[in-house]
MARROTOR-779513 format. One line per field, with one value per atom (N, C-alpha, C, O): residue number from 1; x, z, y. Coordinates in nm, 4 decimals. Each point is the difference from the previous one (the first is absolute). Layout:
BEGIN
k	NUM / ...;
east	X / ...;
up	Z / ...;
north	Y / ...;
# end
This chain:
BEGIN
k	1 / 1 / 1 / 1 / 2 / 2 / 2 / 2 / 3 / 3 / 3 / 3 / 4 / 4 / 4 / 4 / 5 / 5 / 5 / 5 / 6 / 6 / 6 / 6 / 7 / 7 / 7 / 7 / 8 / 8 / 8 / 8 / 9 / 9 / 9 / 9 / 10 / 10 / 10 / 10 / 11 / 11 / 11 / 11 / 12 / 12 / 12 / 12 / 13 / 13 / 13 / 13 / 14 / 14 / 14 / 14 / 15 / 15 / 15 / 15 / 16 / 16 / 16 / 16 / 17 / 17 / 17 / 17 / 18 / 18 / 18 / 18 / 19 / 19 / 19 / 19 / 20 / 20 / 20 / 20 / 21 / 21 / 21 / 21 / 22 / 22 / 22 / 22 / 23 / 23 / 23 / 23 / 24 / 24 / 24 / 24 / 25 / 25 / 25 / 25 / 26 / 26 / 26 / 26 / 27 / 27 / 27 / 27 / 28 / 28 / 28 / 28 / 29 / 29 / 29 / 29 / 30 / 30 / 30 / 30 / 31 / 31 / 31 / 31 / 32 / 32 / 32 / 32 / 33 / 33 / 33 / 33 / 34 / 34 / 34 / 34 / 35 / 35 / 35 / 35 / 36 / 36 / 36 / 36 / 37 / 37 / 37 / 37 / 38 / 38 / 38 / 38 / 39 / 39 / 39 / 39 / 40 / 40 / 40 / 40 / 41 / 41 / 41 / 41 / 42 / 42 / 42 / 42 / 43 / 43 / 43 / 43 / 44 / 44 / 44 / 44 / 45 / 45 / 45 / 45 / 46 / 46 / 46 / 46 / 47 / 47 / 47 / 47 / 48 / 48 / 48 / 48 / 49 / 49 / 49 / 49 / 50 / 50 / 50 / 50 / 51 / 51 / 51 / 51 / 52 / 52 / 52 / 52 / 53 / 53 / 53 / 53 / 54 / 54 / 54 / 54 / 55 / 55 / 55 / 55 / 56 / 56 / 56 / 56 / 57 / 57 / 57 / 57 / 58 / 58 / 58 / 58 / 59 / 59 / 59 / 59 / 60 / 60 / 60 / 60 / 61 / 61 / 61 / 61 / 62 / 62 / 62 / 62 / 63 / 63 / 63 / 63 / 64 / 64 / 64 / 64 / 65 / 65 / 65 / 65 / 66 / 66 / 66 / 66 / 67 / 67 / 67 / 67 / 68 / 68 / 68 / 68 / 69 / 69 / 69 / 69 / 70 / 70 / 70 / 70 / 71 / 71 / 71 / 71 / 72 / 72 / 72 / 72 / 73 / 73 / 73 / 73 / 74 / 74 / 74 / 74 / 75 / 75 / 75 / 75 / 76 / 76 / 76 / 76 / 77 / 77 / 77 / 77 / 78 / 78 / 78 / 78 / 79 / 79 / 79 / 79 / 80 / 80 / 80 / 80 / 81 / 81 / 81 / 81 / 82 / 82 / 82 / 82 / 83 / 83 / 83 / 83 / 84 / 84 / 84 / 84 / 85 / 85 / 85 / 85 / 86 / 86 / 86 / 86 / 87 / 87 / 87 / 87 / 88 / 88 / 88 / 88 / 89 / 89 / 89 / 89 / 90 / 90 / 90 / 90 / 91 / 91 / 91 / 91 / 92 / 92 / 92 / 92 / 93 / 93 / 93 / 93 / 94 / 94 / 94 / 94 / 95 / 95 / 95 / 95 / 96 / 96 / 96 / 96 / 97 / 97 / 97 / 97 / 98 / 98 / 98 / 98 / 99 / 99 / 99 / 99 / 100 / 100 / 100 / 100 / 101 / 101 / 101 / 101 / 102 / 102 / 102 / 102 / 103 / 103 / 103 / 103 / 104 / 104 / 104 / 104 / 105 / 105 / 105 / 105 / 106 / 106 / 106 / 106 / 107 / 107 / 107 / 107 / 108 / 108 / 108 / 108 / 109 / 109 / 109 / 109 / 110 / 110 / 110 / 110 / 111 / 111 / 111 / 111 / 112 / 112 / 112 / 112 / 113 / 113 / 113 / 113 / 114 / 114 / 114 / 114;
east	-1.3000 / -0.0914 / 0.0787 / 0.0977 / -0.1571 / 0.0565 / -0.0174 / -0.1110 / 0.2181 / -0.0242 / -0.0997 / -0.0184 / -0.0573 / -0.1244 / 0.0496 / -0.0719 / 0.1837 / 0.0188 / -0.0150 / -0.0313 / 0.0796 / 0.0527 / -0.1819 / -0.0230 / -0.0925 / -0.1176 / -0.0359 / 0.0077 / -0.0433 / -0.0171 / 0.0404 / -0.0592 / 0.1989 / 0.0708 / -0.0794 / -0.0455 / 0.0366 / -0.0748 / -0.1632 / -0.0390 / -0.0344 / -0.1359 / 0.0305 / -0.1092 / 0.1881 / 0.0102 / -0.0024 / -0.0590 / 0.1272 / 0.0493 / -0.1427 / -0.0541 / 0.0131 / -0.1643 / -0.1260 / -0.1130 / 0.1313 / -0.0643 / 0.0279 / -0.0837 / 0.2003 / 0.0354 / -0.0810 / -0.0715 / 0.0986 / -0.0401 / -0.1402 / -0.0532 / -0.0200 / -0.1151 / -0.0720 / -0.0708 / 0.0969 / -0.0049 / 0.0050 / -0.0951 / 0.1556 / 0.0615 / 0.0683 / -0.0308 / 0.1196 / 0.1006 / 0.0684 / 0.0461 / -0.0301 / 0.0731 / 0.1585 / 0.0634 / 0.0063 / 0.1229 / 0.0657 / 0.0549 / -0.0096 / 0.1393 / 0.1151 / -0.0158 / 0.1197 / 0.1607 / 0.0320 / 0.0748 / -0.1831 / 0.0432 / -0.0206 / 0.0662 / -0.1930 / -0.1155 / 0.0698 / 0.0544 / -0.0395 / 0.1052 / 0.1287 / 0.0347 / 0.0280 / 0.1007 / 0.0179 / 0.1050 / -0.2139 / -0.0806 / 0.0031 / 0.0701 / -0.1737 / -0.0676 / 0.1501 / -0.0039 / 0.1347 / 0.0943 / 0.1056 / 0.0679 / -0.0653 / 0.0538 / -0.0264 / 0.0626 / -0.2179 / -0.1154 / 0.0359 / 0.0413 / -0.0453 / 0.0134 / 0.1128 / 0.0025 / 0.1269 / 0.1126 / 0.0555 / 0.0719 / -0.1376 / 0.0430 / -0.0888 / 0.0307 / -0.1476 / -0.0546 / 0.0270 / -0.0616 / 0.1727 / 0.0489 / 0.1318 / 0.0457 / -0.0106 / 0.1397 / -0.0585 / 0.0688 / -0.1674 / -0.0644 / -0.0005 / 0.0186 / -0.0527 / -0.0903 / 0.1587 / 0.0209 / 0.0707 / 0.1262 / 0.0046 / -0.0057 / 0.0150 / 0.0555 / -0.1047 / 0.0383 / -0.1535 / -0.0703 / -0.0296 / -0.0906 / 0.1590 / -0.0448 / 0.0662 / 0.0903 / -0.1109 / 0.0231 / 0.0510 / -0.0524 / 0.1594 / 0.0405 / -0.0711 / -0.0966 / 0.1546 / -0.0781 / -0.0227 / 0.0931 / -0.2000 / -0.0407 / 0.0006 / -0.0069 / 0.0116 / -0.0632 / -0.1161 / -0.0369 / -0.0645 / -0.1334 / -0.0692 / -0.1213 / 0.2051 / -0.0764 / -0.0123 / 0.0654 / -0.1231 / -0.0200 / 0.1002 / -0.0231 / 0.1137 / 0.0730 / -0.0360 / 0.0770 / -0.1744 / -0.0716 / -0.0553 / 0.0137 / -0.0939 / -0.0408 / 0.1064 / -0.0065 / 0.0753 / 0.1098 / 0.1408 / 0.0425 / 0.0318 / 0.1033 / 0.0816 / 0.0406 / -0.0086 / 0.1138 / -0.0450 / 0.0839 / -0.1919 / -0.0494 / 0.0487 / 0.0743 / -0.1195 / 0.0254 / 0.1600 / 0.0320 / 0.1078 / 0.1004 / 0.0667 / 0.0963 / -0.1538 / 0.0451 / -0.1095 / -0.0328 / -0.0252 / -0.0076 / 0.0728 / 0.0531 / -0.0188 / 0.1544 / 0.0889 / 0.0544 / -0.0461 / 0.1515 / -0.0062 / 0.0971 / -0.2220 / -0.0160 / 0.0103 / 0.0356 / -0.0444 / -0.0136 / 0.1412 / 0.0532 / 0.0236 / 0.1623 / 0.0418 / 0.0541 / -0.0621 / 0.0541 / -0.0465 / 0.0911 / -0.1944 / -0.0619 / 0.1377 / 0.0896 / -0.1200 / 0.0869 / 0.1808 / 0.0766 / -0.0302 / 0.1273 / 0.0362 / 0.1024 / -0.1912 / -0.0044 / 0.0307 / 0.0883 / -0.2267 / -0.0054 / 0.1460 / 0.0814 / -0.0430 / 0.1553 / 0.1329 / 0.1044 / -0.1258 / 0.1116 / -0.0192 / 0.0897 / -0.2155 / -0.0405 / 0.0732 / 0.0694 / -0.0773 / 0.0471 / 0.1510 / 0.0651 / 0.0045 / 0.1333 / 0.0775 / 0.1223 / -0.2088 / 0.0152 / -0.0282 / 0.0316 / -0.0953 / -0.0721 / -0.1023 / -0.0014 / -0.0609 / -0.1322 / 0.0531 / -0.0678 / 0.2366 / -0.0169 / 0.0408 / 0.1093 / -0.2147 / 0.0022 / -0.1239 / -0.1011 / 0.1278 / -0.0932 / -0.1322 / -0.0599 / 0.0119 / -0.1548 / -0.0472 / -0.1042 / 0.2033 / -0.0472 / -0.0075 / -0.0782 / 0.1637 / -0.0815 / -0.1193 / -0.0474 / 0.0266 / -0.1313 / -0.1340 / -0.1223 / 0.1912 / -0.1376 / 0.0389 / -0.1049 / 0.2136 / -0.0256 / -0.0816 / -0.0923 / 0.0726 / -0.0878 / -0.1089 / -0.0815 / 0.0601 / -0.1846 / -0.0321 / -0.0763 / 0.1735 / -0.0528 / -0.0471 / -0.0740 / 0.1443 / 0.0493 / -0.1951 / -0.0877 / 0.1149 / -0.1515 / -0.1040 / -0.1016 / 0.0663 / -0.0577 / -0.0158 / -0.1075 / 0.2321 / 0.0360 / -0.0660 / -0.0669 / 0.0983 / -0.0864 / -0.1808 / -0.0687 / 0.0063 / -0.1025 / -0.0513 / -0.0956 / 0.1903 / -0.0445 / -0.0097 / -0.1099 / 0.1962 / 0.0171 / -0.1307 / -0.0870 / 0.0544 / -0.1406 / -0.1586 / -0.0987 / 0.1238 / -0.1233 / -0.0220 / -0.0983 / 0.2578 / 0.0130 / -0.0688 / -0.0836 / 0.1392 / -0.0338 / -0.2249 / -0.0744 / 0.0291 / -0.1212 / -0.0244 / -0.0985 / 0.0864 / -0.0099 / 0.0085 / -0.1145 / 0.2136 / 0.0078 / -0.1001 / -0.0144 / -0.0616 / -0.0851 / -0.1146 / -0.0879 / 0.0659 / -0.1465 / -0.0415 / -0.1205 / 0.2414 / -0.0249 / -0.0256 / -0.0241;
up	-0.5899 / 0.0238 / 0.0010 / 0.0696 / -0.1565 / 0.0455 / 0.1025 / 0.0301 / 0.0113 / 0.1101 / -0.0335 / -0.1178 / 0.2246 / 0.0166 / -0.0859 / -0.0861 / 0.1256 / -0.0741 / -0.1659 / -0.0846 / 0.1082 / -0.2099 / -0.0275 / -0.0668 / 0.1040 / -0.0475 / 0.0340 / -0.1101 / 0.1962 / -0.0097 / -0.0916 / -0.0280 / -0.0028 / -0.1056 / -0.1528 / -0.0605 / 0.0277 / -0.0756 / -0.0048 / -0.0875 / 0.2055 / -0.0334 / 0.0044 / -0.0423 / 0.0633 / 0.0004 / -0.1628 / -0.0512 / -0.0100 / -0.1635 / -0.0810 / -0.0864 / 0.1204 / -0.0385 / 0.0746 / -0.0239 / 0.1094 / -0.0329 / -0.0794 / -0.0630 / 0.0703 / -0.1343 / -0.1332 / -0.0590 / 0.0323 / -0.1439 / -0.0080 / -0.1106 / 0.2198 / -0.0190 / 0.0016 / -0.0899 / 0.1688 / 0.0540 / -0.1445 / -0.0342 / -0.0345 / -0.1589 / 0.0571 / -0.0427 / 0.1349 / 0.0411 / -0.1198 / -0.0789 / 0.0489 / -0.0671 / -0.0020 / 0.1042 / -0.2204 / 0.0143 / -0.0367 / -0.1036 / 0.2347 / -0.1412 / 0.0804 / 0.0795 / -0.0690 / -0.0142 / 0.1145 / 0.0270 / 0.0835 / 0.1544 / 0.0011 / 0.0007 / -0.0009 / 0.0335 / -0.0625 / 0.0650 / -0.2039 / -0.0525 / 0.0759 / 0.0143 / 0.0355 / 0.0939 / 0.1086 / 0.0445 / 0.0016 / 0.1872 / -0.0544 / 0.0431 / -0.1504 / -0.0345 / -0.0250 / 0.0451 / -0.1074 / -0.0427 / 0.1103 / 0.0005 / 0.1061 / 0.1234 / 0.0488 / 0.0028 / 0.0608 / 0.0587 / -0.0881 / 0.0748 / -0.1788 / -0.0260 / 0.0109 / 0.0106 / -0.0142 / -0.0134 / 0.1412 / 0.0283 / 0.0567 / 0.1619 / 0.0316 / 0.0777 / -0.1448 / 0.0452 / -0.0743 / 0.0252 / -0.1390 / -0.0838 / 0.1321 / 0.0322 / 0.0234 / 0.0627 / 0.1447 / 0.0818 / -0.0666 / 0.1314 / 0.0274 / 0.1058 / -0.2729 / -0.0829 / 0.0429 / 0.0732 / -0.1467 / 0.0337 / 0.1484 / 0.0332 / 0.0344 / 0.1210 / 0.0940 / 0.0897 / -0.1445 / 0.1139 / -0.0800 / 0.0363 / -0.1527 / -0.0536 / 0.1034 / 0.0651 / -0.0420 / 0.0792 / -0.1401 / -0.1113 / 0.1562 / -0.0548 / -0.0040 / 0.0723 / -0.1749 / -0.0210 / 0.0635 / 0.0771 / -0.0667 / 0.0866 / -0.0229 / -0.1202 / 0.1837 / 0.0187 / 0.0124 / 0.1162 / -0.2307 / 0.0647 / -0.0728 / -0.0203 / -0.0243 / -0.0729 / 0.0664 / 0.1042 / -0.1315 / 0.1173 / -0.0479 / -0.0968 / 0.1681 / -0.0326 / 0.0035 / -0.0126 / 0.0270 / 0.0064 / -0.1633 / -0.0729 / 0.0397 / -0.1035 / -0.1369 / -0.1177 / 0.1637 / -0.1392 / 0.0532 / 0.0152 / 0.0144 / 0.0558 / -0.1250 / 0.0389 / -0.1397 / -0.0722 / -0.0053 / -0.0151 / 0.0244 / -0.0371 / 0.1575 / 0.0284 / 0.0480 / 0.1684 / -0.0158 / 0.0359 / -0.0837 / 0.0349 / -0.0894 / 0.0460 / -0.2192 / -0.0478 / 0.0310 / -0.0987 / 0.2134 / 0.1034 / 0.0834 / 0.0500 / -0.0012 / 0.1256 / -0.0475 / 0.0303 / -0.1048 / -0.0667 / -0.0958 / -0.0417 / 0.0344 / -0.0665 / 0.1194 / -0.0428 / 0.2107 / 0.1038 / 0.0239 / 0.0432 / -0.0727 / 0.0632 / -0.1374 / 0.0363 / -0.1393 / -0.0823 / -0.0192 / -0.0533 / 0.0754 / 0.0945 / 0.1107 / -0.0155 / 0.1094 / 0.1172 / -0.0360 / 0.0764 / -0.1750 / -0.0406 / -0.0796 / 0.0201 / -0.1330 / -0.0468 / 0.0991 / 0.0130 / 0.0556 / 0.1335 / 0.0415 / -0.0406 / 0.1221 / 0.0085 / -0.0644 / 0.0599 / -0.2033 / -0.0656 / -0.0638 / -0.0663 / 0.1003 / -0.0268 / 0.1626 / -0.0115 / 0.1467 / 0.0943 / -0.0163 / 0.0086 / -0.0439 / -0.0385 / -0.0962 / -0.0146 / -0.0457 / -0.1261 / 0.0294 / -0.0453 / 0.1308 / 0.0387 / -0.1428 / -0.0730 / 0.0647 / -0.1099 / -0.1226 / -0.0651 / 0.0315 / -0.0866 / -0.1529 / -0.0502 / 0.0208 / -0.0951 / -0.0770 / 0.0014 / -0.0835 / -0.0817 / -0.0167 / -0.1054 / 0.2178 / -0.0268 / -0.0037 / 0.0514 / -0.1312 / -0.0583 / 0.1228 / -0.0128 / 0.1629 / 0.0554 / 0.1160 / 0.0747 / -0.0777 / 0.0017 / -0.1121 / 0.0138 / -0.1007 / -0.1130 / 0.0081 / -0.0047 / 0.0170 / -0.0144 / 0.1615 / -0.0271 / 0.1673 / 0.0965 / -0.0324 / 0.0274 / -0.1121 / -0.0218 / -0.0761 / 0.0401 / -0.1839 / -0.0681 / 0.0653 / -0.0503 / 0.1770 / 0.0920 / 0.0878 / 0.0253 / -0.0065 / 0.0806 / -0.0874 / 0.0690 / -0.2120 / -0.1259 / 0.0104 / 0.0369 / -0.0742 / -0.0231 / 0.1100 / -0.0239 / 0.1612 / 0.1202 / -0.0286 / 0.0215 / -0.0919 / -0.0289 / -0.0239 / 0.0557 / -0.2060 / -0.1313 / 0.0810 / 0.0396 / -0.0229 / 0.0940 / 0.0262 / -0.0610 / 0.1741 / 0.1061 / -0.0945 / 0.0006 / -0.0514 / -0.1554 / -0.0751 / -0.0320 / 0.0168 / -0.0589 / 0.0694 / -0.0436 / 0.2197 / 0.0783 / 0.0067 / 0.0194 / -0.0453 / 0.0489 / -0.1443 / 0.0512 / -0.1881 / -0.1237 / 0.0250 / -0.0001 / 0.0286 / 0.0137 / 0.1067 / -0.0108 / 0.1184 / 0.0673 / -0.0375 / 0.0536 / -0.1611 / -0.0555 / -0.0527 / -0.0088 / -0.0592 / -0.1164 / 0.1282 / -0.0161;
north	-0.1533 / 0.1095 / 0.1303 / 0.0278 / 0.0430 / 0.1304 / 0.1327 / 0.0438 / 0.0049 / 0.0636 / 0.0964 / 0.0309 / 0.0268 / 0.0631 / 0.1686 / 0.0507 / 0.0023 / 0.1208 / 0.0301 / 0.0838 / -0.2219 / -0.0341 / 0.0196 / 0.1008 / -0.1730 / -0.0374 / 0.1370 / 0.0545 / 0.0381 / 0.1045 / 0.1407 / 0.1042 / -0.1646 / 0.0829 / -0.0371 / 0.0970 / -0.1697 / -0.0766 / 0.0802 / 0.0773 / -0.1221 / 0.0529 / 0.1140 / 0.0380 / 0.0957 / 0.0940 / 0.0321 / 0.0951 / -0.1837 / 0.0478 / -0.0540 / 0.0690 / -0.1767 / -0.0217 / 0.0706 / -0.0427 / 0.1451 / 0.0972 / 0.1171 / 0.0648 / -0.0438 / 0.1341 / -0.0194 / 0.0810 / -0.1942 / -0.0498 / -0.0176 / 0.0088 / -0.0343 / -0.0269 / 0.1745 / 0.0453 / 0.0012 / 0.1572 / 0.0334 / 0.0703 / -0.0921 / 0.1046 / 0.1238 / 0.1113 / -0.1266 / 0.1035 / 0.0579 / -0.0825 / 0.2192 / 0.0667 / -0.0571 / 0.0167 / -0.0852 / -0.0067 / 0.0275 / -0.0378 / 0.1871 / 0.0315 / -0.0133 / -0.0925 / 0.1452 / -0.0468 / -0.0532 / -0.0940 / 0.2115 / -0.0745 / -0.1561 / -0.1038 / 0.1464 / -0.1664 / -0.0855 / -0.0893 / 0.0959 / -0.1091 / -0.0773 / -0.1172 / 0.2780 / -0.0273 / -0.0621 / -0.0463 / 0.0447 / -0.0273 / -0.1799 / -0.0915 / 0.0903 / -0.1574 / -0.0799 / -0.1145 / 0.1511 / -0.0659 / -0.0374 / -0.1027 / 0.2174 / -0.0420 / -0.1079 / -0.1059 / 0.1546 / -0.1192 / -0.1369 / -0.0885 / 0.0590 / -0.0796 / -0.0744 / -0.1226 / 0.2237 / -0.0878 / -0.0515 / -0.0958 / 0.2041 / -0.0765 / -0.1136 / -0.0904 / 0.0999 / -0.1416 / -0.1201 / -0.1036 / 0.1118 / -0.1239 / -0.0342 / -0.1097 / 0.2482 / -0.0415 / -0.0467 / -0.0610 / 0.0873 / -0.0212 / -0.1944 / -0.0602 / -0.0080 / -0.1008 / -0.0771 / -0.0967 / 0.1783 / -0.0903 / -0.0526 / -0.1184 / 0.2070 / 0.0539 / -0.1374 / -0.0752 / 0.0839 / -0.1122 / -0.1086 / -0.0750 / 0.0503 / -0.1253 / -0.0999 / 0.0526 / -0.1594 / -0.1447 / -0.0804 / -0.0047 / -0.0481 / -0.1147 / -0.1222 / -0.0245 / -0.0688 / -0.0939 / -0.0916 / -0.0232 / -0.0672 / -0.0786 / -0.1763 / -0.0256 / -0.0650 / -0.0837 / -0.0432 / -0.0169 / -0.0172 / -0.0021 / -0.0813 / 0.0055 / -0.0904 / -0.1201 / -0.1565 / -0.0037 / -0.1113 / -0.0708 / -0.1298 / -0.0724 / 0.0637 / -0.0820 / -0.1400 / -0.0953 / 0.0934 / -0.1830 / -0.0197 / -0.0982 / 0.2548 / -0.0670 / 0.0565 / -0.0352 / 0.1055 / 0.0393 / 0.0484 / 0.1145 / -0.2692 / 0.0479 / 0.0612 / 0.1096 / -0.1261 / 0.0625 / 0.1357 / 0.0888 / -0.0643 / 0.2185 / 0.0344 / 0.0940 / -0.1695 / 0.0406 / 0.0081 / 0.1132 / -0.2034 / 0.0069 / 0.1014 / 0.0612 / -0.0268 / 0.1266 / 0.1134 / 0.0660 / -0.0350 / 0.1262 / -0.0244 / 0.0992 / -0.2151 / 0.0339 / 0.0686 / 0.1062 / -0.1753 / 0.0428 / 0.1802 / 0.0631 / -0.0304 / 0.1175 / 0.0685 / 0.1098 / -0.0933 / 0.0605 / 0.0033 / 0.1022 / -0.2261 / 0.0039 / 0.0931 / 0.1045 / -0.1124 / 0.0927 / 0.1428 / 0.0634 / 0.0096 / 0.0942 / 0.0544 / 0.0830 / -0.1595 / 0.0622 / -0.0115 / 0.0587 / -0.1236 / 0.0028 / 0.0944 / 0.0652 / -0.0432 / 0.1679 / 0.1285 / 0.0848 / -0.1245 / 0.1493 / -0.0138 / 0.0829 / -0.1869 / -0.0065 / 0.0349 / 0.0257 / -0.0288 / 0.0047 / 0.1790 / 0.0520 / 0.0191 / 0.1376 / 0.0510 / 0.1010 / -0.1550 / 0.0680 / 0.0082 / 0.1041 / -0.2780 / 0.0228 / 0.0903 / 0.0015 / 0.0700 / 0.0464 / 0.2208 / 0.1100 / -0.1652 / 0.1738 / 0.0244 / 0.0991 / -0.1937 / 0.0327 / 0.0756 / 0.0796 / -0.1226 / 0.0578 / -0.1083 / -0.0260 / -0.0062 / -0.1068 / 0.0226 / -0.0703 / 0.2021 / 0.0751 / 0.0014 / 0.0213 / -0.0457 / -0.0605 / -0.1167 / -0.0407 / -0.0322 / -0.1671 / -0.0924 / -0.0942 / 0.1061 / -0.1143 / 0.0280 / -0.0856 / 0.1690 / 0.0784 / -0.0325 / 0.0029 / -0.0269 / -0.0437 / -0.1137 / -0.0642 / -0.0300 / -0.1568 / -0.0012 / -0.0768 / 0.1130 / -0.0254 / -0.0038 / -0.0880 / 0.2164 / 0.0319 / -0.1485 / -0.0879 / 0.0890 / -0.1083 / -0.1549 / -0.0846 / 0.0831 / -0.1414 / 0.0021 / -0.0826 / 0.2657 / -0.0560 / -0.0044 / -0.0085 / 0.0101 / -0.0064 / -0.1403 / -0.0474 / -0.0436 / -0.1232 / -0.0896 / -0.1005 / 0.1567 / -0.0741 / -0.0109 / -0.0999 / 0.2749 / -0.0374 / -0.0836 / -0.0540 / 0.0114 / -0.0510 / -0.1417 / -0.0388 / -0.0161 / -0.1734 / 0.0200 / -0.0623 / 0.1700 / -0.0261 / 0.0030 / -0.0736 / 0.1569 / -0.0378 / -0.1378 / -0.0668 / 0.0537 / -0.1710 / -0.0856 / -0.0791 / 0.1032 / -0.1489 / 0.0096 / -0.0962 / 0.2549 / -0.0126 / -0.0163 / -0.0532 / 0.0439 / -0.0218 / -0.1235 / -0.0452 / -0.0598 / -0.1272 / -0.0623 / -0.1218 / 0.1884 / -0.0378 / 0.0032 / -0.0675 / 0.1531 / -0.0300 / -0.0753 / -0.0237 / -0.0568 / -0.1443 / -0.0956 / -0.1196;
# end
């Protein structure tokens, strides 16, 4: 869920647009800020990945999300050992990790419908 400021920042920019606000260099300026603090905002409160599949009925998707949560927090680790400076990339292999946790949890409810 995202925090309550971010969604407000948000309906703020879907009323401009709906409004037909005049846009010139400021407004542009205002909307590109707004936006980019609430991508950093997006970082900033994303949650790592989870466990949340049922291990009775799909243990192998349940044990590669364990193991996607321990590699998750070994990244974050090896970014503190590091002082975050490892160009970006294990920062995008996390995001991808909590992507990957999705994808499992889609699988296991895709597999529950059959």
């Amino acid at each position: 869920m995202l925090p309550p400021f971010i969604i407000e920042a948000f309906k703020a920019l879907s009323d401009v647009f709906q409004e037909g606000i005049f846009m010139n260099h400021t407004t542009k300026s205002l909307i590109a800020g707004v936006v980019a603090v609430a991508g950093s905002a997006i970082l900033l409160f994303a949650e790592g990945p989870v466990v949340n599949i049922d291990q009775t009925k799909h243990g192998n998707l349940w044990s590669a999300q364990k193991d996607i949560v321990a590699a998750y927090k070994k990244i974050g680790d090896a970014q503190k050992a590091n002082s975050s400076r490892l160009g970006g990339h294990a920062e995008k292999a996390r995001q991808l990790l909590i992507e990957a946790g999705e994808e499992l949890k889609l699988a296991a409810e895709f597999a529950n419908q059959r």
